[in-house]
C-alpha positions as CSV (number, residue, x, y, z in Angstrom):
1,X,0.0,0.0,0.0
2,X,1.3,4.0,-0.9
3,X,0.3,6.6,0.3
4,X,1.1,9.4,-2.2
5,X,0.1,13.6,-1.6
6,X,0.3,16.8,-3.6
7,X,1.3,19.9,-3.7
8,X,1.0,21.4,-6.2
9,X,0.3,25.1,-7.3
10,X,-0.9,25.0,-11.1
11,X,-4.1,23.8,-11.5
12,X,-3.7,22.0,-15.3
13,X,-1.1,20.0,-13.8
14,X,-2.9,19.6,-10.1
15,X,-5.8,18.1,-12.1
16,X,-3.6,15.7,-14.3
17,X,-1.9,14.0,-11.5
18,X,-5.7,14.1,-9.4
19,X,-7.0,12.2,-12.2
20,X,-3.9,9.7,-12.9
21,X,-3.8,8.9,-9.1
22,X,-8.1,8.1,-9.2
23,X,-7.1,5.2,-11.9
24,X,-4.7,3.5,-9.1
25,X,-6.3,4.4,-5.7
26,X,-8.9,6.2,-3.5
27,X,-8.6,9.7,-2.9
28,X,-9.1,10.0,1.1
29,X,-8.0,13.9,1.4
30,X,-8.2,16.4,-1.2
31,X,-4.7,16.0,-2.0
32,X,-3.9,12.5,-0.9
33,X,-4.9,9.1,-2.4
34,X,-3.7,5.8,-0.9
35,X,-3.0,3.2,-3.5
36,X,-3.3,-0.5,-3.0
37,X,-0.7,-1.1,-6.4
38,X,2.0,-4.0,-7.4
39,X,5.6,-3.0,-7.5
40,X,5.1,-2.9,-11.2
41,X,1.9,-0.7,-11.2
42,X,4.0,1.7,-8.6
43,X,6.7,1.9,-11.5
44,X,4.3,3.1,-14.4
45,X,2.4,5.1,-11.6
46,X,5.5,7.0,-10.6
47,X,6.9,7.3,-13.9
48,X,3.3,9.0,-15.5
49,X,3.6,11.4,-12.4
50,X,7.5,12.2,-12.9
51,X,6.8,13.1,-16.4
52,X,3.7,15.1,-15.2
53,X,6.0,17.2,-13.1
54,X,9.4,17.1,-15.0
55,X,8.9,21.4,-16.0
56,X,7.3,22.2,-12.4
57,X,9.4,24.6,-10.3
58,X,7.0,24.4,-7.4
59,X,5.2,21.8,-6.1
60,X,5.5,18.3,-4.9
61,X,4.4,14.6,-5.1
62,X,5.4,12.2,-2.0
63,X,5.2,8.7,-1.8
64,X,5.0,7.2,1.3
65,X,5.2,2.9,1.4
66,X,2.9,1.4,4.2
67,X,3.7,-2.5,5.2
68,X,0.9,-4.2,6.3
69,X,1.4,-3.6,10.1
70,X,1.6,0.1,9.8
71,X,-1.7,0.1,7.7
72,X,-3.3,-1.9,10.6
73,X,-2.2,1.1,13.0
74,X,-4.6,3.8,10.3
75,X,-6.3,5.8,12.9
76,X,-9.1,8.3,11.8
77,X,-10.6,11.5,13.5
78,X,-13.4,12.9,12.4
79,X,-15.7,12.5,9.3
80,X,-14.8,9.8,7.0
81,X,-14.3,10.3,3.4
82,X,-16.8,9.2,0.9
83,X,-14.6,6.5,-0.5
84,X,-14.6,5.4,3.0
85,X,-17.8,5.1,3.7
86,X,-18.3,3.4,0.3
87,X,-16.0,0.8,1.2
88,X,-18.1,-0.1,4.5
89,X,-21.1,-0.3,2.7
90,X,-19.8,-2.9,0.0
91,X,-18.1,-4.6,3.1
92,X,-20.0,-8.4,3.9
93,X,-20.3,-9.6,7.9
94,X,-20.3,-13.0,8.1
């Protein structure tokens, strides 16, 4: 699992990367997306958003790997995102 946020001050290229990162995760802050990607999906991933941002002089992209335990530890205050709460209601009790 990634987590990858934005920074990002020009809106073209804000939206590109936005829309590159909905094909390979869920967007749980306006700015940050956590991706649930093979090594080789990572790799195209990061290579579309390097070539996104190759002539930007501001701005940032950061990718942060989660292991398994660490995504265990998640913790969430306050309201829950939509994708969130999309994800419970799909989710089966048995």
């Amino acid at each position: 699992m990634y987590l990858i946020s934005y920074d990002i001050t020009k809106d073209k290229v804000r939206r590109k990367v936005a829309k590159e990162l909905e094909n390979y995760g869920r967007r749980v802050q306006f700015s940050v997306f956590e991706c649930d990607i093979t090594k080789a999906q990572y790799a195209k991933l990061y290579g579309k958003l390097l070539k996104l941002m190759k002539k930007e002089e501001e701005g940032n992209i950061r990718f942060y790997s989660l292991c398994a335990n660490c995504l265990a530890k998640t913790e969430v205050i306050g309201n829950k995102s939509a994708a969130m709460l999309q994800e419970e209601e799909n989710l089966i009790v048995i």
